[in-house]
C-alpha positions as CSV (number, residue, x, y, z in Angstrom):
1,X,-33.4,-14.0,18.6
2,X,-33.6,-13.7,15.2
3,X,-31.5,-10.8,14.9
4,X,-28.9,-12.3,17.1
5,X,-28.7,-15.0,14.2
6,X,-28.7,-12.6,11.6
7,X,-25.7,-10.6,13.1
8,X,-23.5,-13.4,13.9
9,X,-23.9,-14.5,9.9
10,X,-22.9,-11.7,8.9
11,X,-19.9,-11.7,11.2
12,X,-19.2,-14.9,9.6
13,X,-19.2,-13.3,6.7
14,X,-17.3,-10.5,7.2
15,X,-14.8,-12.5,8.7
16,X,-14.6,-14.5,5.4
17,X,-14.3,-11.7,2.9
18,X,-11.6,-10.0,5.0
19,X,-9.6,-13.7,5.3
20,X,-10.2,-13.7,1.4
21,X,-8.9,-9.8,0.7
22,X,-5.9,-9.9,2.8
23,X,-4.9,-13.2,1.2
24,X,-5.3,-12.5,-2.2
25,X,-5.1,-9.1,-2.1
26,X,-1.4,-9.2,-0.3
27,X,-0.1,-11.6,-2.1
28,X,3.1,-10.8,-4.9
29,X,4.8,-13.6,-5.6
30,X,7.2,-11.6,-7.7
31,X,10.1,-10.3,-5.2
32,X,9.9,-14.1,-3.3
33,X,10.3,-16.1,-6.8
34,X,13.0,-13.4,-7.7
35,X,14.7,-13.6,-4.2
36,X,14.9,-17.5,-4.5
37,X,16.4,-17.1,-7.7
38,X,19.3,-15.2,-6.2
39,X,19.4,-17.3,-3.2
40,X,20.0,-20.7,-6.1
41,X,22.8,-18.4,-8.1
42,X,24.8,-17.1,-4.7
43,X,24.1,-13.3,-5.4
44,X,23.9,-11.3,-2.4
45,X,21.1,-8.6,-1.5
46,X,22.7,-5.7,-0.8
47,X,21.0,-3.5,2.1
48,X,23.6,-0.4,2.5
49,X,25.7,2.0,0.5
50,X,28.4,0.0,1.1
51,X,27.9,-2.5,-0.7
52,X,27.2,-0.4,-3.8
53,X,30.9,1.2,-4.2
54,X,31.1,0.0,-7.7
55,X,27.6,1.9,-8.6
56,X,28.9,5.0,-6.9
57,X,31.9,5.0,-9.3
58,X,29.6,4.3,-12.1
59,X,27.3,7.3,-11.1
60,X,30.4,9.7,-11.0
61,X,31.8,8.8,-14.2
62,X,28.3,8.9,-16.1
63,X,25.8,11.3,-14.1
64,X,23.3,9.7,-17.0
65,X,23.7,6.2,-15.8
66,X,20.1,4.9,-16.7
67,X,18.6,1.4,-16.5
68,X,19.2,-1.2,-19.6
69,X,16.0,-3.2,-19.0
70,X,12.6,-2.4,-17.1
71,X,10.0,-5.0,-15.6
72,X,6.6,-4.3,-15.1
73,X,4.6,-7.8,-13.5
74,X,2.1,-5.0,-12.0
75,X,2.1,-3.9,-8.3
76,X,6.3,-5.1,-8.6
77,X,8.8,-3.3,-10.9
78,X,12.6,-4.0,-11.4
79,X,15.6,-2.5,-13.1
80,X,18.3,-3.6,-14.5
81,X,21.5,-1.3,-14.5
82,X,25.0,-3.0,-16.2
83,X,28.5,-1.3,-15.7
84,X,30.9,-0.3,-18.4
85,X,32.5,-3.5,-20.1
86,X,30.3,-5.6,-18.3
87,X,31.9,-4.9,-14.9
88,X,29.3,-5.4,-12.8
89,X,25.0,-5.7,-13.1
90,X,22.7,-4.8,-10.3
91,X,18.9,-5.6,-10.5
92,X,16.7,-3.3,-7.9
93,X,12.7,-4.6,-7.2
94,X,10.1,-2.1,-5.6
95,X,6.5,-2.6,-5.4
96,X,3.6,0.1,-4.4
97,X,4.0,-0.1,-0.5
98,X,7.1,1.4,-1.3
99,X,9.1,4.7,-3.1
100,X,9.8,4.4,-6.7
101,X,12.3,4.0,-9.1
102,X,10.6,5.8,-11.9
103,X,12.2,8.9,-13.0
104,X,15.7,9.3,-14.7
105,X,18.0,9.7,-10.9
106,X,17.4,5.7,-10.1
107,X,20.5,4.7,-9.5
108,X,21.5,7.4,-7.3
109,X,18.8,6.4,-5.1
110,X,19.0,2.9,-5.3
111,X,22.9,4.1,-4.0
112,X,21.7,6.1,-1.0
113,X,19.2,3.7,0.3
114,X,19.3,0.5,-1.0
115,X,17.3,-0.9,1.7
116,X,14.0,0.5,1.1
117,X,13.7,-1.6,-2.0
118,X,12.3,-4.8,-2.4
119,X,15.5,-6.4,-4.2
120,X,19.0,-5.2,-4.5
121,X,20.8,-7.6,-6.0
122,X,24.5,-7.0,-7.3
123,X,26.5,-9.4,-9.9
124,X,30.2,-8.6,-10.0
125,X,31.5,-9.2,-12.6
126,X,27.9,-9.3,-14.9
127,X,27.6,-13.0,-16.4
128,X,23.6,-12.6,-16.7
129,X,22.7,-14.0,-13.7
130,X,20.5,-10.9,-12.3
131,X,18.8,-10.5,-15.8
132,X,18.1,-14.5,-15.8
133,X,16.5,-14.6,-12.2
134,X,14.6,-11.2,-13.0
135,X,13.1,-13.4,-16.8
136,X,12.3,-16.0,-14.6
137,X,9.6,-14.1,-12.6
138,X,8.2,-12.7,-16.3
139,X,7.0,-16.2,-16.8
């Protein structure tokens, strides 16, 4: 009987620590403050190529077309890229569940499949919305 006891506390307790890990451990509030932020300024998410037809041009004129401003808030990361003469900005979010953005060919990738990102986000014209909402989850 005692046993019996024993086990079911520590399948109490099991229970608990795994209720504890997946909360805490899953949680990122980072993309979900960023994404509310866009929601409040109008910006759309952008989830295919399509969207991105300013970006392509971008990529063809300058094959070196390379972030402006990096985030690090830990298991998120975000990018800023900003067009010539301030045509357009476009903010891209991953986190560790998914590829990276590391590496000097980000924006080509961020064109071919924008939708295995967190965050997409782009401003056309750039008025400093993306780079606001982005500050905003740095605290």
């Amino acid at each position: 009987m005692k046993w019996l006891i024993a086990l079911v506390v520590l399948c109490a307790g099991l229970a608990f620590a795994t209720a504890a890990y997946v909360v805490l451990w899953n949680r990122d509030p980072v993309p979900n403050e960023v994404g509310a932020c866009l929601r409040e300024a109008k910006l759309p998410l952008v989830r295919s190529a399509d969207g991105l037809s300013v970006l392509r041009a971008e990529i063809e004129a300058n094959p070196r077309f390379a972030p402006v401003r990096r985030w690090d808030w830990g298991r998120t990361k975000g990018l800023l890229f900003r067009g010539e003469a301030g045509r357009f900005a476009l903010l891209a979010l991953w986190n560790d569940r998914g590829p990276s953005l590391a590496g000097s060919n980000a924006a080509e990738r961020i064109y071919a499949t924008p939708a295995r990102y967190s965050i997409v986000s782009l401003e056309v014209p750039d008025e400093g919305r993306l780079e606001l909402c982005a500050e905003k989850a740095s605290g």
